[in-house]
VEXFIRO-167753 format. One record per residue: y negated, x negated, z negated of N, C-alpha, C in turn; residue in three letters. Coordinates in steps of 0.2 Angstrom, whole numbers, padded with zeros to 4 digits, always signed. Layout:
YXZYXZYXZALA ...
// end
This chain:
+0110-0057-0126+0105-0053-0126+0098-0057-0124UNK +0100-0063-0126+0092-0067-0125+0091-0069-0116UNK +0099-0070-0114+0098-0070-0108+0095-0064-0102UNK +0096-0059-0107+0094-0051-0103+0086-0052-0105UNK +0085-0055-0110+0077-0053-0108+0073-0056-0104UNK +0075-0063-0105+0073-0069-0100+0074-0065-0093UNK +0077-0062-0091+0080-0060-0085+0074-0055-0083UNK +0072-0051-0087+0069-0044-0088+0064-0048-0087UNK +0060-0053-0091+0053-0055-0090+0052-0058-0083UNK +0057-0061-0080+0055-0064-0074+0054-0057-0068UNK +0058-0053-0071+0057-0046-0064+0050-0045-0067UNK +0046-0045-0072+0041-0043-0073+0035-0047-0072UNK +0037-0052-0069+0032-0057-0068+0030-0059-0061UNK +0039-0055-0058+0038-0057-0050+0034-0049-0049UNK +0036-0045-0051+0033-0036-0050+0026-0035-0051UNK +0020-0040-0055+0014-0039-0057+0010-0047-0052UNK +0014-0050-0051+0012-0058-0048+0013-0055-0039UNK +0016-0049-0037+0017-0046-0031+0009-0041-0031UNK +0007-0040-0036-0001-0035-0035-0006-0039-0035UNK -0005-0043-0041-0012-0047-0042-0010-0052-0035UNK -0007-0053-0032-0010-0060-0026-0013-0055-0021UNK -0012-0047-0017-0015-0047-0011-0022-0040-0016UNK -0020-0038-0021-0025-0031-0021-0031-0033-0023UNK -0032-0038-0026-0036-0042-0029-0044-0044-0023UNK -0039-0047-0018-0044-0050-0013-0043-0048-0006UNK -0040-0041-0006-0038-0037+0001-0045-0035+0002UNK -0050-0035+0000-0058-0032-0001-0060-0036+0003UNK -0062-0043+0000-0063-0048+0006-0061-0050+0012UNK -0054-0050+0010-0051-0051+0020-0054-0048+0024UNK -0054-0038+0022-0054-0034+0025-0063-0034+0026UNK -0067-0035+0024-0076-0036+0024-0077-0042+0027UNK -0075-0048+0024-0078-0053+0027-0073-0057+0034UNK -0069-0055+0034-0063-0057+0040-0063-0050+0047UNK -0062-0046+0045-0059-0040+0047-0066-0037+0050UNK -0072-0036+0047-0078-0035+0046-0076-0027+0047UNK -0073-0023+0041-0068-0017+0041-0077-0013+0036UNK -0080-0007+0038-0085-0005+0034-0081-0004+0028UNK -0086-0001+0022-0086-0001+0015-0081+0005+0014UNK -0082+0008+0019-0077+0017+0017-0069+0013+0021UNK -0069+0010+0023-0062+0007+0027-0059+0003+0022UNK -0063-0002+0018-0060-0005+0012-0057+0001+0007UNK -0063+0002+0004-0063+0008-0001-0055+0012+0002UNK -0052+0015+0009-0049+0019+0007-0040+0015+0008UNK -0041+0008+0009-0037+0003+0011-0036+0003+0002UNK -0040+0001-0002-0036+0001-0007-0036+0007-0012UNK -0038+0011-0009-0036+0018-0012-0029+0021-0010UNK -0025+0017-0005-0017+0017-0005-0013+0018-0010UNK -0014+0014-0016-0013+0012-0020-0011+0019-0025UNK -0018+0022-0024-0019+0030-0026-0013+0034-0025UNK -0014+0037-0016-0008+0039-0017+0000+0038-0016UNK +0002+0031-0019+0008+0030-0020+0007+0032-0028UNK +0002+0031-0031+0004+0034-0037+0005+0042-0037UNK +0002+0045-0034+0005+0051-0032+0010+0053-0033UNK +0016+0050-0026+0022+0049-0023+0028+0048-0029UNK +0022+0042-0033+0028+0040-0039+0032+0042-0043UNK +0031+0048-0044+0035+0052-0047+0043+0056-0044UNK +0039+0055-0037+0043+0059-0035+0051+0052-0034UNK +0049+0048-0032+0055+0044-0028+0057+0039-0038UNK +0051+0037-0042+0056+0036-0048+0058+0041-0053UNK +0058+0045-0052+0058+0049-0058+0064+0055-0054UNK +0065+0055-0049+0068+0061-0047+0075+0055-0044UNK +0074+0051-0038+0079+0048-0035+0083+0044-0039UNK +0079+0039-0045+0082+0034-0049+0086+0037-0053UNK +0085+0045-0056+0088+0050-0060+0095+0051-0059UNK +0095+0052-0051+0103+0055-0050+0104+0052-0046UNK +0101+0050-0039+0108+0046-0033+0107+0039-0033UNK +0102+0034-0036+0102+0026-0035+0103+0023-0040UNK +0107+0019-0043+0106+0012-0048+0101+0012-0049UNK +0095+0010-0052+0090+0007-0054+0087+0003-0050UNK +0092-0004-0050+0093-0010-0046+0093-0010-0041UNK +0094-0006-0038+0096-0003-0031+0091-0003-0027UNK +0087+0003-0032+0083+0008-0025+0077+0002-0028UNK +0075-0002-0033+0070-0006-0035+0073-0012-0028UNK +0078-0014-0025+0080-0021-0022+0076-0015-0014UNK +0077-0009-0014+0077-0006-0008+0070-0005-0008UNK +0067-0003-0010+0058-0002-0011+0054-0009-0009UNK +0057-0012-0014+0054-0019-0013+0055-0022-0006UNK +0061-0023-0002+0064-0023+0004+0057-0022+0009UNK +0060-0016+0007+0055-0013+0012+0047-0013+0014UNK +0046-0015+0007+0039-0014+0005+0035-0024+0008UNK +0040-0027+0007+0037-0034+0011+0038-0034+0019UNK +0040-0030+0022+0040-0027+0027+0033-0025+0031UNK +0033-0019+0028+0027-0018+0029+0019-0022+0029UNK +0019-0024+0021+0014-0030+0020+0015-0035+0025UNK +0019-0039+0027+0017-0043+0033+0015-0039+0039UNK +0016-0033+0041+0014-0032+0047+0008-0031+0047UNK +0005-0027+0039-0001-0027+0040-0006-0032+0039UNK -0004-0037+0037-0008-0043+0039-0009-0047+0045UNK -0005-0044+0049-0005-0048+0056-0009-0042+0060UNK -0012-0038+0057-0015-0032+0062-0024-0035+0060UNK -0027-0032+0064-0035-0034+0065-0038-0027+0066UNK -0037-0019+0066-0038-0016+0066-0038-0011+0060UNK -0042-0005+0059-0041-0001+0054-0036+0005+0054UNK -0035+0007+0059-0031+0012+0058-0022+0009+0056UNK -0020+0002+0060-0015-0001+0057-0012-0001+0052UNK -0018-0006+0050-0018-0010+0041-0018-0005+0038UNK -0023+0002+0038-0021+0006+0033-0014+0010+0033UNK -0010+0013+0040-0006+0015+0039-0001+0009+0037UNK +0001+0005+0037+0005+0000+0034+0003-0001+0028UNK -0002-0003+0026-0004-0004+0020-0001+0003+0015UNK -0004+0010+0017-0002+0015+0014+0007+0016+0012UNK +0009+0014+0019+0018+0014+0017+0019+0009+0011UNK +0016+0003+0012+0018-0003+0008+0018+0002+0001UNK +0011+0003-0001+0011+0009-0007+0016+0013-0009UNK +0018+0016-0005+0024+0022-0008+0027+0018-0009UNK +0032+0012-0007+0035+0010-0008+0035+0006-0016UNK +0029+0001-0017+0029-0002-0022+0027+0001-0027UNK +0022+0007-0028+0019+0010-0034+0027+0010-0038UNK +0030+0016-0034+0036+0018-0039+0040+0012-0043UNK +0041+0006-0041+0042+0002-0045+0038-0001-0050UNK +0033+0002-0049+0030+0000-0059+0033+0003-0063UNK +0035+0011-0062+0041+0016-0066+0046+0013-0066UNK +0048+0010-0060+0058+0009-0059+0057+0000-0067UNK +0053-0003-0064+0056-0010-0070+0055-0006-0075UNK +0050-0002-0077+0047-0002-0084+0056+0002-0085UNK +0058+0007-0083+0064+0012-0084+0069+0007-0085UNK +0071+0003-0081+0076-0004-0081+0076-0006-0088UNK +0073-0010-0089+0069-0013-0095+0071-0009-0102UNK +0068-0002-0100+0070+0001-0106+0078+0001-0107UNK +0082+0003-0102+0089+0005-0101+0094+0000-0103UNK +0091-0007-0106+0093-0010-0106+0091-0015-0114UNK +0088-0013-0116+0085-0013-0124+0089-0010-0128UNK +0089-0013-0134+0091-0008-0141+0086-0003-0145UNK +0079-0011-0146+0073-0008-0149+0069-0008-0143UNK +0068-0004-0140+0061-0005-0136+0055-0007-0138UNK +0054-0003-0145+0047-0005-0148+0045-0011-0150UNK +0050-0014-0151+0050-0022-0154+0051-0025-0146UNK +0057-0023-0143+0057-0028-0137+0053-0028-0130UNK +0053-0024-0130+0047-0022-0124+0040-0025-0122UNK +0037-0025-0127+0030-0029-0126+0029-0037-0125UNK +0034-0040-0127+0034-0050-0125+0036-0048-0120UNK +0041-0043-0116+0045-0043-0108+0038-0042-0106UNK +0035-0037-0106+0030-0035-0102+0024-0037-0101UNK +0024-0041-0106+0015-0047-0105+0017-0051-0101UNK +0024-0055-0096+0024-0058-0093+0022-0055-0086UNK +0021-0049-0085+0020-0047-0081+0012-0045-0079UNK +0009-0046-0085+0000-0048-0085+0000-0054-0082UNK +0004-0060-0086+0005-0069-0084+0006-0068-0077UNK +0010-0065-0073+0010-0063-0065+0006-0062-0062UNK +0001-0060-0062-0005-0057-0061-0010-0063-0061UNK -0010-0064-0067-0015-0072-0071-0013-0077-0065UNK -0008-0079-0063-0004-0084-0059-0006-0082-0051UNK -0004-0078-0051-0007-0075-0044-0014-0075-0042UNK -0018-0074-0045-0026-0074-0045-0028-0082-0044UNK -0026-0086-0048-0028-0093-0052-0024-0096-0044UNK -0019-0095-0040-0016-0096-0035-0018-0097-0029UNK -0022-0088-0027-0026-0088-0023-0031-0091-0023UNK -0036-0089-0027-0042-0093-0028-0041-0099-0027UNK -0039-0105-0030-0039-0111-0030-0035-0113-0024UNK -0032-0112-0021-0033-0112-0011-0036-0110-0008UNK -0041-0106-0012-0049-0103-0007-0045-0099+0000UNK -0042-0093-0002-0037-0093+0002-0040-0083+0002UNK -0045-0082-0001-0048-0076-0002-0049-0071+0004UNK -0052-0075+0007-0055-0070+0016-0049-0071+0019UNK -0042-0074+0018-0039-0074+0024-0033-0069+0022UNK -0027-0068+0029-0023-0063+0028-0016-0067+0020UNK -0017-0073+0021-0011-0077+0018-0010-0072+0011UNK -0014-0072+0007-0012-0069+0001-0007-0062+0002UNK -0007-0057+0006-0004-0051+0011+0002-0055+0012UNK +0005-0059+0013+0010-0065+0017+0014-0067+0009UNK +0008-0068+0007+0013-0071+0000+0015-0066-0003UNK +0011-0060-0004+0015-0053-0008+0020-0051-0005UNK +0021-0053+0002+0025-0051+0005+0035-0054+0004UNK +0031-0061+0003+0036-0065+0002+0042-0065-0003UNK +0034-0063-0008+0036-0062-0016+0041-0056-0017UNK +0038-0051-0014+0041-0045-0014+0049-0044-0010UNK +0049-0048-0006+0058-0050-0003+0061-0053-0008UNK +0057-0060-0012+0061-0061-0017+0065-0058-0023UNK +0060-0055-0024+0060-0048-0029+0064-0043-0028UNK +0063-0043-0021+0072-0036-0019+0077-0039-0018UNK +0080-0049-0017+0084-0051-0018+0088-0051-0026UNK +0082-0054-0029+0083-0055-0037+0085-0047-0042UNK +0083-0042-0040+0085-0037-0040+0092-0034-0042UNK +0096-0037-0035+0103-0036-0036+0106-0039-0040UNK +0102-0045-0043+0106-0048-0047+0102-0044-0056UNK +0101-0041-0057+0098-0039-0060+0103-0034-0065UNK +0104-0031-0073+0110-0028-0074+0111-0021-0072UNK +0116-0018-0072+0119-0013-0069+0115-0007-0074UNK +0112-0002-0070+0108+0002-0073+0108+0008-0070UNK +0114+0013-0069+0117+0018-0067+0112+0026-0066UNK +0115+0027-0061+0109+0035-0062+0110+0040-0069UNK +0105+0043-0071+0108+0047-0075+0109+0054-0073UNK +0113+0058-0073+0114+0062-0069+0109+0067-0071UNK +0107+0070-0068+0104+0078-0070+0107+0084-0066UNK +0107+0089-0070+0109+0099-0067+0104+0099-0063UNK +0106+0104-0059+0100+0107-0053+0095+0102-0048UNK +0094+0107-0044+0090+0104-0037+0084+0100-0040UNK +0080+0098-0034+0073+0095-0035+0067+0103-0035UNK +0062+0101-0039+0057+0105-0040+0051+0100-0045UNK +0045+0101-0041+0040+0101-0042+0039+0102-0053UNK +0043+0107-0054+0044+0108-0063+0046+0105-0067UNK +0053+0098-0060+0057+0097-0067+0052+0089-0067UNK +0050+0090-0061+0043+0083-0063+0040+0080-0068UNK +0036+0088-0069+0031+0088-0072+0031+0095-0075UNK +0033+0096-0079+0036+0103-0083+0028+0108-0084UNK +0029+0114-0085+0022+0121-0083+0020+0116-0092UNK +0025+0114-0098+0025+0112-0104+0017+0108-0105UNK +0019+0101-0099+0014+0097-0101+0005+0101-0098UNK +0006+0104-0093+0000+0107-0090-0002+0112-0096UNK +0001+0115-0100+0000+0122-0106-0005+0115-0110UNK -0004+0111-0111-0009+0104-0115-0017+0106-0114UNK -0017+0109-0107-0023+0109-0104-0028+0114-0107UNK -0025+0118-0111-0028+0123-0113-0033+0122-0120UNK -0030+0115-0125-0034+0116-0129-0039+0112-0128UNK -0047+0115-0130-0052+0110-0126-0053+0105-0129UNK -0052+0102-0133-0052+0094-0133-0048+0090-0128UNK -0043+0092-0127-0038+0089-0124-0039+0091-0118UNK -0042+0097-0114-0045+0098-0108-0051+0092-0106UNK -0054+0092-0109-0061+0088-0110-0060+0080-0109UNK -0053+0078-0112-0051+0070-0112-0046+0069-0106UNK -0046+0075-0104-0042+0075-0096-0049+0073-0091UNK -0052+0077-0092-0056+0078-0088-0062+0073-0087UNK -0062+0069-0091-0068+0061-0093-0062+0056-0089UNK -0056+0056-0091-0050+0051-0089-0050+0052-0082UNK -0051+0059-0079-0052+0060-0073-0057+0054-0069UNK -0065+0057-0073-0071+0053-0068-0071+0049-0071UNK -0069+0046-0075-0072+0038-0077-0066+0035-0069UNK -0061+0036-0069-0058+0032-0061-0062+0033-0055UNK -0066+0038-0057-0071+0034-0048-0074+0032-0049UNK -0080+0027-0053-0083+0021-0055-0078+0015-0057UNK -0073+0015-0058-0069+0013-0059-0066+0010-0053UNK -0066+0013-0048-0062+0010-0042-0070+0005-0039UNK -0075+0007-0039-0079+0001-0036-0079-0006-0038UNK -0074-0008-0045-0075-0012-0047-0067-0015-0044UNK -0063-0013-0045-0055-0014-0040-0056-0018-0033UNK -0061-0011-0028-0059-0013-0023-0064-0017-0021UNK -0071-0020-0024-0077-0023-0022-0077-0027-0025UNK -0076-0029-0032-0078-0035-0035-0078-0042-0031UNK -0072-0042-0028-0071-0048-0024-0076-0050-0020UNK -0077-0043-0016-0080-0046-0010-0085-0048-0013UNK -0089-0044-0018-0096-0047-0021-0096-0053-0024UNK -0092-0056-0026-0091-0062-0029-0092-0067-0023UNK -0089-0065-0020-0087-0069-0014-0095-0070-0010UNK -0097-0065-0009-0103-0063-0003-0110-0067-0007UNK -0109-0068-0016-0115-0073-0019-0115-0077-0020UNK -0107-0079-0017-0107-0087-0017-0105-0090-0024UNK -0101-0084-0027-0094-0089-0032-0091-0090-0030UNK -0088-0098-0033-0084-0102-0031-0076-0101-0034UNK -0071-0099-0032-0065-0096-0033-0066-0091-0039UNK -0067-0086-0036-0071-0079-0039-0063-0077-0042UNK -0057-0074-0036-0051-0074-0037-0048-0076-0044UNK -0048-0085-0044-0044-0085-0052-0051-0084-0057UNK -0058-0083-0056-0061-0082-0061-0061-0074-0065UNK -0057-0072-0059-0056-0063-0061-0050-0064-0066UNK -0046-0067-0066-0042-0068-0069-0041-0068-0077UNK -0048-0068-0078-0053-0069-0084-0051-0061-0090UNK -0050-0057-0084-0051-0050-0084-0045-0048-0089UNK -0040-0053-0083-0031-0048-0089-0031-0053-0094UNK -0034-0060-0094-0034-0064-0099-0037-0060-0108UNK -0042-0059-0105-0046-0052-0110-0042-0047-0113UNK -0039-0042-0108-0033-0038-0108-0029-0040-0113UNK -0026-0045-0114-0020-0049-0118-0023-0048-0125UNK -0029-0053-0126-0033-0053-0132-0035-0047-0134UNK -0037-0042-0132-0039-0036-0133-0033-0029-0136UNK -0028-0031-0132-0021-0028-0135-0019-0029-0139UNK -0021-0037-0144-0017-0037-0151-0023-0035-0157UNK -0031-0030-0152-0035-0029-0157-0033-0023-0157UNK -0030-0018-0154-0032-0011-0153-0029-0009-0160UNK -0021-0012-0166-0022-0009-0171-0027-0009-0175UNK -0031-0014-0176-0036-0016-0181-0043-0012-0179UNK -0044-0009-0173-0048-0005-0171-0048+0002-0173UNK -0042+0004-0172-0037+0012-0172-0041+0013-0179UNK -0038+0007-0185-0038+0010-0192-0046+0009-0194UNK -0051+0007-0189-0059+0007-0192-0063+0012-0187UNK -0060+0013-0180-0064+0017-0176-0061+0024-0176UNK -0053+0024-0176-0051+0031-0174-0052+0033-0164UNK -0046+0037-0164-0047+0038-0155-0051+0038-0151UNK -0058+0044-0154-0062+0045-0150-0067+0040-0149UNK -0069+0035-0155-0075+0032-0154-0072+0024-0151UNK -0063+0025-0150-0062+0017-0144-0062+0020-0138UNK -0062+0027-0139-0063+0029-0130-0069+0027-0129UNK -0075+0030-0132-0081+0029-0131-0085+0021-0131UNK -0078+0017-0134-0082+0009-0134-0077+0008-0125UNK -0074+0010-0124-0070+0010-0119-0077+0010-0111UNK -0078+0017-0112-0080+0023-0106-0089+0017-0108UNK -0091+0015-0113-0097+0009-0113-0097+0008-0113UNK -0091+0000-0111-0090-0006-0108-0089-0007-0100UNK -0087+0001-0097-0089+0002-0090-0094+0001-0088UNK -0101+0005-0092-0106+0005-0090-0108-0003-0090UNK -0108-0005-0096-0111-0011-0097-0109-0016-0092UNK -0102-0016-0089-0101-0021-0085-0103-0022-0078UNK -0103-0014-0076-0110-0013-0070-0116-0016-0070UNK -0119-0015-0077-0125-0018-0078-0125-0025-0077UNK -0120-0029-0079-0122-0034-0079-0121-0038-0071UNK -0116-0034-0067-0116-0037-0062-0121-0034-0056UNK -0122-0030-0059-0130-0026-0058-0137-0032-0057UNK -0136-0037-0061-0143-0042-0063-0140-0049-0066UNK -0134-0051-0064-0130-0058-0062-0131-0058-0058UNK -0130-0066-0057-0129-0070-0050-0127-0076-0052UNK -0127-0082-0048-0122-0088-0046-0128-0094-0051UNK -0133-0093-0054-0138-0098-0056-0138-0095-0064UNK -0147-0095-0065-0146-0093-0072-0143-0086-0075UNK -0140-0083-0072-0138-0075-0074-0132-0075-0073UNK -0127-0081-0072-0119-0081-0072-0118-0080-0077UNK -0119-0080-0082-0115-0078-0089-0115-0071-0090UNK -0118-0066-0085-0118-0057-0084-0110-0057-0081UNK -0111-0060-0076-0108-0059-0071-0099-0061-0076UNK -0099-0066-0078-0092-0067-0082-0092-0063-0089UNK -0096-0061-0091-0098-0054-0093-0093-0050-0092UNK -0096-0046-0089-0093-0041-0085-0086-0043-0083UNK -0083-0048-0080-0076-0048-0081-0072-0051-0087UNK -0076-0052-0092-0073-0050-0098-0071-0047-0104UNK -0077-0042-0101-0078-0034-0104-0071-0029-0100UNK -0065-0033-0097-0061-0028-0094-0055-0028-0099UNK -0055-0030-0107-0049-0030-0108-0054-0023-0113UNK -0058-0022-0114-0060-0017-0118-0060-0009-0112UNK -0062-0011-0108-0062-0006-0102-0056-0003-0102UNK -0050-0007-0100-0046-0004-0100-0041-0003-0106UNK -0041-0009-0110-0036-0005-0117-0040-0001-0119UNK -0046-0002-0122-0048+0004-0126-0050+0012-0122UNK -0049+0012-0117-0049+0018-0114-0041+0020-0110UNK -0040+0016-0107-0034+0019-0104-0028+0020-0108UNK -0027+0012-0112-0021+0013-0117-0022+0016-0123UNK -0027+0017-0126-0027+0020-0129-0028+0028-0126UNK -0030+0031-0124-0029+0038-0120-0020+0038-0119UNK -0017+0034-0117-0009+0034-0117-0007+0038-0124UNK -0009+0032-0131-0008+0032-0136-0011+0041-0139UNK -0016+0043-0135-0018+0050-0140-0013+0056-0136UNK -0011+0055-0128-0008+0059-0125-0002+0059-0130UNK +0001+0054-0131+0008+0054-0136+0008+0055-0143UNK +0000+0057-0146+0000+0058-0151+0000+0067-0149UNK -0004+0072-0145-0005+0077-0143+0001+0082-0144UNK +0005+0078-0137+0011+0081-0132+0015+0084-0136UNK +0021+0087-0136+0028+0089-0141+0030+0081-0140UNK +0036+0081-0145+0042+0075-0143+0044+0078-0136UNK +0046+0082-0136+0051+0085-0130+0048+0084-0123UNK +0039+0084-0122+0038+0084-0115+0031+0078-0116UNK +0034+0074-0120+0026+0067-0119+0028+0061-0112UNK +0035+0063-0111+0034+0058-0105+0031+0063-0099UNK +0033+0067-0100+0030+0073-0093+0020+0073-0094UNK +0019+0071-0100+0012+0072-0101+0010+0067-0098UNK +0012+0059-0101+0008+0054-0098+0010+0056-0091UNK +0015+0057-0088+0016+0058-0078+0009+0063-0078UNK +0007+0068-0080+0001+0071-0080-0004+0068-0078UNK -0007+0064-0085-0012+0059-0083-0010+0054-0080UNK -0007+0053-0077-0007+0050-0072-0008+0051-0065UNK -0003+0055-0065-0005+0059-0057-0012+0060-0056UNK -0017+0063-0064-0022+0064-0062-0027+0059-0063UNK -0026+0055-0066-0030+0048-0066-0029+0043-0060UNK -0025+0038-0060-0022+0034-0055-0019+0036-0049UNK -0019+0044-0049-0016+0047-0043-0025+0049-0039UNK -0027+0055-0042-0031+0060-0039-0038+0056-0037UNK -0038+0052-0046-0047+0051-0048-0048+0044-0046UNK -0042+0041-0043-0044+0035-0038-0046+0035-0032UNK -0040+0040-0029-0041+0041-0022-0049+0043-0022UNK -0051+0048-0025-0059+0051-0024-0062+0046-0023UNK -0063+0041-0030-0065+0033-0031-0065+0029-0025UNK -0062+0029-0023-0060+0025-0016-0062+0025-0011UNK -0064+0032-0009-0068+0035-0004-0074+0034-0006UNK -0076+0039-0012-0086+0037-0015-0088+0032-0015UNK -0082+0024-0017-0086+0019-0020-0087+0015-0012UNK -0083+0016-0008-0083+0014+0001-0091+0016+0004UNK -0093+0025+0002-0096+0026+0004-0103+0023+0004UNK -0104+0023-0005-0109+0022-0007-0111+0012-0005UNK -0105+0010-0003-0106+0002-0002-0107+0002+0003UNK -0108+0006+0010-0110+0006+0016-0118+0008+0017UNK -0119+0011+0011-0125+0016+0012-0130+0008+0009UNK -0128+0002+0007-0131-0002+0005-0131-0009+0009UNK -0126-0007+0015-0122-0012+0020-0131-0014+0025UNK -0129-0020+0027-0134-0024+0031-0127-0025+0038UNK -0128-0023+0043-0122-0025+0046-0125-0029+0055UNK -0121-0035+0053-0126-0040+0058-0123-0040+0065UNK -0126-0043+0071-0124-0043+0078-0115-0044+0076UNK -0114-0048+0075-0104-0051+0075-0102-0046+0070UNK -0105-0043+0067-0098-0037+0064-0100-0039+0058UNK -0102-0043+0054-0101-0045+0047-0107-0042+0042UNK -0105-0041+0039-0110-0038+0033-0112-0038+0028UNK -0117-0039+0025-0119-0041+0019-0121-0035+0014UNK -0123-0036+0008-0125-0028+0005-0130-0030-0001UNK -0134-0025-0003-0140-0024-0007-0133-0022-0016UNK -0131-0027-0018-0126-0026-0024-0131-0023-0030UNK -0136-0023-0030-0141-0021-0038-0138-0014-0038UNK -0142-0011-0031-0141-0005-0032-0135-0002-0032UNK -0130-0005-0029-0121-0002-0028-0118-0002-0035UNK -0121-0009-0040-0119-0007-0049-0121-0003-0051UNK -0128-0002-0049-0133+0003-0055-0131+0011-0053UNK -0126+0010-0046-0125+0019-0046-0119+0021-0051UNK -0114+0016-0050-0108+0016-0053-0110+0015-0060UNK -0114+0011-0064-0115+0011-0071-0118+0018-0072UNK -0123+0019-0068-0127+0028-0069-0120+0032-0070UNK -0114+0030-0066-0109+0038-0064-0105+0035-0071UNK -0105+0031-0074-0101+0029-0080-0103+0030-0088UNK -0109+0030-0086-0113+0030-0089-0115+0039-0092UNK -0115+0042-0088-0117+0049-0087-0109+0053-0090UNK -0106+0050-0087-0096+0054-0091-0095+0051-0097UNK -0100+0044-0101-0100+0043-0107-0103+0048-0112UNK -0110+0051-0109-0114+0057-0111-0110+0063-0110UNK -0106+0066-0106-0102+0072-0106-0097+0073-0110UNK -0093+0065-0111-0087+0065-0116-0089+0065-0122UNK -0094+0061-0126-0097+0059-0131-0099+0066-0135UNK -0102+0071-0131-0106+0075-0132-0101+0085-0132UNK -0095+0082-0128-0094+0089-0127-0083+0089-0130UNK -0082+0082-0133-0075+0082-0134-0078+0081-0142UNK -0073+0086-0146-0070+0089-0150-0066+0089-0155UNK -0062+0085-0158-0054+0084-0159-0057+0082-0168UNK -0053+0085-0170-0054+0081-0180-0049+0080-0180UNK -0043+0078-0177-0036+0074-0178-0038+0068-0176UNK -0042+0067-0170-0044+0062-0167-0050+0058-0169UNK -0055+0062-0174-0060+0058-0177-0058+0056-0183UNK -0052+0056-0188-0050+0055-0192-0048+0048-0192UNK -0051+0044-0194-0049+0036-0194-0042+0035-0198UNK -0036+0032-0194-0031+0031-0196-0032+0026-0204UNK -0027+0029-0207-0028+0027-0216-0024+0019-0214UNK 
// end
């Protein structure tokens, strides 16, 4: 058994060390190499988005009845480094996005396929699953600290290596253990996705309300994804890349606070330190820089482990406390489709737009940007869904501080 976990933690560390090396810094390639405007970056990593989309459909529906697990994860991957190299060797926009975009369908679904793998192959998941899965933040950490420190940011190589990594990943794959379809009755349908069950949720307004903030807090959210880098880079921090890496380091530390939080703040007030921390990390990169105000600026990238556990993970944790038993996995596919599917893509578009409407763009194509104003819009728009949540969600199951 010990060798299955060891087994399981390396597919997790090749799986999350294949996103943190190109998504990270595909911002700068594409702006400072590529001279691609802010709506081209923006929708280049808003890919991402609609493979989350997609994801349902290809793991949840195809893993279920015609593929191994192993399989269609060694085939997606395949495939998927494929892609990514070719769109590294292109220098246009309509290319890279379409290859980029397929790269997407392909990889998103495997963040469903290992995590379902992993499970399939546990006794306790509650117990077993979280040491397997931290290695896949360490992936991440390692890829970042990688790039960065070969000052390897503006160029296609990082694209090259996810690529590589990703063939690795669909060889290592098949060696991975046998993990059988499970059969299901009946056709494919849009219902048996996502059941009418999880959308009836919608009806009561608190839970409307924590839809709909999870919704727009993702388009401020996505400014920080797909620009940080380049801003980092454009002021002249020196291995910006592994200093992000600050961010899932945070992440780590912050996931062994969130019981000790649960039983003093209760859901609604870690969403609210959560949807905060947003703002506050705008601000700070809002009025950082590379001299005396660098401690804003590593701020802000270490305000990400409260960013996202205390609002996203935690948001998981209230969905699962909401939902029946019978349809909580259909619910979290919900928020998700409508989070990391819908309210990125939006993201991704607004935050491109808004970054171009700040753009300086010089004779050779290259560009520079007015960054005060590009945080201060994204902290306002974070800021503002702080005040709508804060003021108009409901829930006395939810303000009840766990005893």
């Amino acid at each position: 058994m010990k060798l299955v976990k060891a087994r399981l933690a390396a597919m997790m560390f090749l799986e999350y060390f294949i996103w943190g090396a190109w998504y990270v810094t595909v911002g700068t390639w594409l702006g400072q190499t590529q001279h691609f405007t802010g709506e081209q970056i923006g929708l280049v990593a808003g890919t991402t988005a609609v493979g989350a989309i997609v994801s349902p459909f290809l793991a949840g529906w195809l893993a279920d009845r015609f593929f191994a697990t192993q399989h269609l994860l060694a085939a997606l991957h395949a495939m998927g480094a494929v892609f990514l190299y070719l769109a590294s060797s292109r220098i246009s926009f309509t290319p890279v996005y379409w290859l980029v975009l397929a790269y997407a369908c392909c990889y998103m679904p495997t963040l469903a396929l290992t995590n379902a793998l992993a499970f399939r192959q546990m006794r306790d998941p509650k117990l077993e699953f979280g040491p397997i899965r931290v290695l896949g933040t360490a992936g991440w950490i390692v890829a970042g600290l990688i790039v960065g420190g070969l000052k390897l940011e503006a160029a296609a190589v990082p694209l090259r290596l996810a690529a590589a990594s990703s063939l690795a990943l669909a060889i290592y794959a098949l060696t991975l253990p046998h993990t059988p379809p499970i059969k299901q009755a009946g056709g494919f349908s849009i219902s048996r996705l996502i059941p009418a069950e999880a959308f009836r949720l919608l009806r009561e307004p608190s839970f409307a309300i924590f839809v709909l903030a999870s919704f727009l807090i993702c388009v401020p959210l996505q400014f920080y994804y797909a620009f940080t880098n380049l801003f980092l880079n454009e002021i002249g921090i020196h291995n910006a890349a592994g200093k992000m890496t600050g961010g899932q380091m945070s992440e780590l530390f912050c996931m062994l606070l969130i019981p000790w939080f649960f039983r003093r703040l209760g859901v609604k007030y870690m969403l609210i330190a959560g949807m905060s921390a947003w703002a506050l990390r705008y601000a700070f990169f809002a009025f950082g820089n590379g001299g005396g105000a660098l401690w804003m600026l590593y701020g802000g990238i270490l305000l990400h482990g409260i960013c996202y556990d205390f609002f996203f993970v935690t948001g998981q944790i209230y969905v699962d406390r909401k939902a029946p038993a019978a349809y909580r996995a259909a619910a979290q596919g919900m928020l998700t489709l409508i989070t990391y599917g819908v309210g990125m893509l939006l993201g991704s578009w607004l935050s491109g737009r808004v970054v171009d409407r700040y753009a300086t763009v010089a004779r050779d194509g290259s560009a520079t940007h007015a960054w005060r104003p590009i945080w201060l819009i994204s902290a306002g728009l974070s800021a503002a869904i702080l005040l709508l949540f804060l003021f108009a969600f409901r829930d006395r199951e939810s303000d009840q501080r766990a005893a």
